[in-house]
C-alpha positions in Angstrom: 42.3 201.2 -54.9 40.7 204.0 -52.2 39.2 206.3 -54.0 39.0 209.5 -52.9 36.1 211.8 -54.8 36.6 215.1 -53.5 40.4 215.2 -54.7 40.8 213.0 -57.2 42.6 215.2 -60.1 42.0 215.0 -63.8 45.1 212.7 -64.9 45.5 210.4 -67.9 44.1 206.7 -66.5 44.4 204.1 -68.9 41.4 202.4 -69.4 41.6 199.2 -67.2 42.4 202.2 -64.7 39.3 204.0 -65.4 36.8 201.1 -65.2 38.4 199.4 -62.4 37.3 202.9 -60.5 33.7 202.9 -62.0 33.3 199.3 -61.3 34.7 200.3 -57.4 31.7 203.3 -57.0 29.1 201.1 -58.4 30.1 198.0 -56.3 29.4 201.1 -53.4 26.4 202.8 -54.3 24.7 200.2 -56.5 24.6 203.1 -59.4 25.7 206.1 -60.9 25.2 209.4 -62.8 27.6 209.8 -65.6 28.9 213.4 -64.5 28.8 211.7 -60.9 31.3 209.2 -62.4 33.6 211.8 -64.3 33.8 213.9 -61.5 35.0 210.7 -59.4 37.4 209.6 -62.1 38.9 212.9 -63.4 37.7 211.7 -66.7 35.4 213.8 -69.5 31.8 212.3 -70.2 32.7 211.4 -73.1 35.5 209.4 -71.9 33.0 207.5 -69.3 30.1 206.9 -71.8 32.8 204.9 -73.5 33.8 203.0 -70.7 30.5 201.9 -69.1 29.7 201.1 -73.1 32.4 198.6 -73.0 31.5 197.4 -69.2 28.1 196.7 -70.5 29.6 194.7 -73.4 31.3 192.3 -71.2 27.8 192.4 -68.7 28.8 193.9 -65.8 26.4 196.8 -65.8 22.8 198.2 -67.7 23.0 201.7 -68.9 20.7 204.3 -67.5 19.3 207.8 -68.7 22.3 209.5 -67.7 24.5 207.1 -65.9 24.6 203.3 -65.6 23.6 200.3 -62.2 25.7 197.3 -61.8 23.8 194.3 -62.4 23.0 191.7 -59.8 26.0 189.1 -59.1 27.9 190.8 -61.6 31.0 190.7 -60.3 30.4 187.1 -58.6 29.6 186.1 -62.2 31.8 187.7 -64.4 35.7 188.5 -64.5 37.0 191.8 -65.1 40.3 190.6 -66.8 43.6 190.7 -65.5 44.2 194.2 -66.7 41.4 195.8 -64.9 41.3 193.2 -61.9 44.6 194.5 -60.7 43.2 198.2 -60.5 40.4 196.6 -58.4 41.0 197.4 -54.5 44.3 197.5 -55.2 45.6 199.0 -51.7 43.8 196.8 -50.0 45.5 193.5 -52.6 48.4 194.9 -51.4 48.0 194.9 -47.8 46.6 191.8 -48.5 50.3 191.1 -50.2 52.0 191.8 -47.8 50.4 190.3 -44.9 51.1 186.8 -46.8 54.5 187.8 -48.0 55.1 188.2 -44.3 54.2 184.8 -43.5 56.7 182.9 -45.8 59.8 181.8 -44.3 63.3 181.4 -46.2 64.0 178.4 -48.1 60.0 177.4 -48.1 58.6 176.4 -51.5 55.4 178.1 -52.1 53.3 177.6 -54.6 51.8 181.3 -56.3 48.3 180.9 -58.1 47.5 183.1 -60.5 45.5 186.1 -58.9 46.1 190.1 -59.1 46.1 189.4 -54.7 48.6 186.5 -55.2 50.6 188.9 -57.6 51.0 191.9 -54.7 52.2 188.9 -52.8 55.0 188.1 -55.6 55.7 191.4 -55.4 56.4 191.4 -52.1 58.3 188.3 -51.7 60.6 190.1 -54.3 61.0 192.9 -52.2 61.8 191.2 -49.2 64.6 189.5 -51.7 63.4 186.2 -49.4 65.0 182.7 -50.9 62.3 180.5 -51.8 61.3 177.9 -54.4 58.0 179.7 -56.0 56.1 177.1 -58.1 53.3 179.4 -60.6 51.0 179.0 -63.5 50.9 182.9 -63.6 52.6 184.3 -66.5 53.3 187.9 -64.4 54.2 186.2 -61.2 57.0 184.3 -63.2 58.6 187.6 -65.2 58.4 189.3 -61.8 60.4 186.2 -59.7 62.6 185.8 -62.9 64.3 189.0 -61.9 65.3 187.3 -58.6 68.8 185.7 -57.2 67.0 184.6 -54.2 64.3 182.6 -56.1 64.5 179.3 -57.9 61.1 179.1 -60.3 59.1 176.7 -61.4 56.2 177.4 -64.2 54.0 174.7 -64.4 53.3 174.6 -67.8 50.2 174.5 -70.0 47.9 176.3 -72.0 48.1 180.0 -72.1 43.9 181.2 -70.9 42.4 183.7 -73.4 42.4 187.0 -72.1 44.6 186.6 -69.0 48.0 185.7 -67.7 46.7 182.2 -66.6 48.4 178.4 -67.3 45.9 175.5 -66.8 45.8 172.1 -68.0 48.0 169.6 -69.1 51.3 169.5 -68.1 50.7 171.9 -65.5 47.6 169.2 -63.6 50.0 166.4 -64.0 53.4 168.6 -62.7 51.1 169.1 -59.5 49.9 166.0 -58.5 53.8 165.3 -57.5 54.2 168.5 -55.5 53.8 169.0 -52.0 54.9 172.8 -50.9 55.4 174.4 -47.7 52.6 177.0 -48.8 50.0 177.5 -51.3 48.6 181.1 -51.7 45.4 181.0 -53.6 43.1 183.9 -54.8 39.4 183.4 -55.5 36.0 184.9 -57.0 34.1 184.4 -53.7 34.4 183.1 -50.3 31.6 181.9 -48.6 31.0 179.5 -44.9 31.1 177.0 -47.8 34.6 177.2 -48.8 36.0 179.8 -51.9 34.5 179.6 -55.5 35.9 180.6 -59.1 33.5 181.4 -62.2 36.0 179.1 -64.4 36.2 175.2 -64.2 39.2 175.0 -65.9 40.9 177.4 -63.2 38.9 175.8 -60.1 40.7 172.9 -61.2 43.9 174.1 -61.2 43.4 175.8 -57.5 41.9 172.3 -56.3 45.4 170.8 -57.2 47.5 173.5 -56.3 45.2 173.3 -52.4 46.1 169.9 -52.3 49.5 170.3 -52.8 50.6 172.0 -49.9 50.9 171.8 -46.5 49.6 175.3 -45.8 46.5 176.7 -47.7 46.3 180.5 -47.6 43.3 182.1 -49.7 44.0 186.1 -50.6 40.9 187.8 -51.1 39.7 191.3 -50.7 36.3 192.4 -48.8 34.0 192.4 -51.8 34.7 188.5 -52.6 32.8 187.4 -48.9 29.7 186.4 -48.9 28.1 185.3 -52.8 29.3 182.3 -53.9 30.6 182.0 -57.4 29.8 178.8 -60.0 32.6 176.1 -59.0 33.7 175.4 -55.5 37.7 174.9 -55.1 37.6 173.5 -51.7 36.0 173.3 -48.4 36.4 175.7 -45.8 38.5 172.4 -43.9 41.2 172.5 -46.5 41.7 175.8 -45.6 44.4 177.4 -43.0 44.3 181.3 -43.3 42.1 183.4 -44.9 43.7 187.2 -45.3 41.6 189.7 -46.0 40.8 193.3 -45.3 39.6 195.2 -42.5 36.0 196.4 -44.5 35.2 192.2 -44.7 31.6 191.8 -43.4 32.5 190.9 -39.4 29.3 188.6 -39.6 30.9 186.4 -42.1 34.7 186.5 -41.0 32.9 185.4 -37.2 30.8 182.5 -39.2 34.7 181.6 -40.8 36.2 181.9 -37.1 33.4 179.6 -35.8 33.9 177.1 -38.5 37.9 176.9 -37.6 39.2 179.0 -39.9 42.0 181.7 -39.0 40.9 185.3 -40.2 43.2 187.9 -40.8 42.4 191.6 -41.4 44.5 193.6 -42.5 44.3 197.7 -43.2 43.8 198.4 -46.7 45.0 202.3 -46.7 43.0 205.1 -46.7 39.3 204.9 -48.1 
């Protein structure tokens, strides 16, 4: 989501809108006056104070005398929720979308992991009308495929994760340990030379199996995820094929990736 501060208009946001924008200008400029935020937004003060309140609820930032600082690792720590998540970046998820839609071929089975970048993906996919086999644990991916002629869907079953759109566990660990797809497109917390992480064991599980169940291992992740590990590795950096990200990625690490044999793809992320 590019934000633009000199023109952004006053217009109703809903909330996971709104804090998906403060979270973007304090992952920029480290913090941020509350009128400084508003003006950014198109949001009253009032409206703000009540957002950052609930973003420092969930631990993503410390309130200051007039405005508020995002706290260290926050965001390599924490997750938003799928809700504000997909507000996050979101032109440059969908650049990120399309670059991997691109790269499916008909009549591939491809294996969609539940991320807000997998999702623009989906989305894609469904706008190509492209016949596949799409195997998901992603509630959203799976309404959104549904709607397709083209696709044949698989949900791999499980237990519905608190908060989010997310299947994990049993059957869904068992259902892929017998797959082996053309593709797997996998989003993550953090990429590092080390491989990508995820702040959730239960969900690094679930992308360990759905990596090793397909021939091709694509990871979607924006700019912001390179560089800070999270808690729980999914894979190594060899079990890797293509990493798409967008053109703001730190060239420093995407040339440490390239050196370790990784592909790298940058892609523009609109205006920002």
């Amino acid at each position: 989501m590019a934000i633009d501060r000199q023109s952004t208009s006053r217009v109703a946001l809903i909330p996971a809108q709104r804090q998906a924008m403060i979270l973007e200008i304090l992952q920029t400029d480290g913090a941020a006056a509350v009128q400084q935020l508003a003006d950014a937004i198109g949001a009253s003060v009032a409206t703000v104070r009540r957002d950052l309140e609930t973003l420092e609820a969930k631990g993503f930032l410390d309130r200051t005398f007039g405005g508020a600082s995002l706290r260290a690792r926050a965001l390599q720590r924490l997750e938003p929720g799928h809700a504000v998540s997909a507000h996050i970046h979101h032109d440059e998820k969908v650049a990120i979308g399309n670059a991997a839609a691109a790269r499916i071929e008909p009549y591939q089975s491809v294996i969609f992991d539940s991320s807000s970048t997998v999702r623009e993906a989906a989305r894609a996919v469904l706008e190509r009308d492209v016949p596949i086999t799409a195997i998901t644990n992603d509630l959203m991916i799976a309404q959104m495929l549904a709607s397709s002629s083209a696709v044949t869907l698989l949900t791999i079953g499980g237990r519905v994760r608190t908060g989010s759109m997310t299947l994990y566990g049993s059957p869904g660990e068992e259902f892929l340990a017998g797959v082996k797809a053309d593709q797997a497109l996998i989003g993550a917390h953090a990429v590092t030379l080390d491989g990508p992480s995820e702040v959730a064991i239960e969900i690094t599980r679930i992308k360990q199996l759905m990596a090793g169940a397909a021939r091709c291992v694509r990871v979607l992740a924006d700019h912001t995820k390179l560089g800070d590990a999270s808690t729980f590795r999914i894979c190594g950096i060899e079990d890797i094929d293509e990493l798409i990200t967008d053109e703001k990625a730190d060239p420093a690490i995407c040339a440490g990736l390239r050196e370790r044999g990784l592909a790298v793809t940058l892609v523009s992320g609109g205006a920002g």
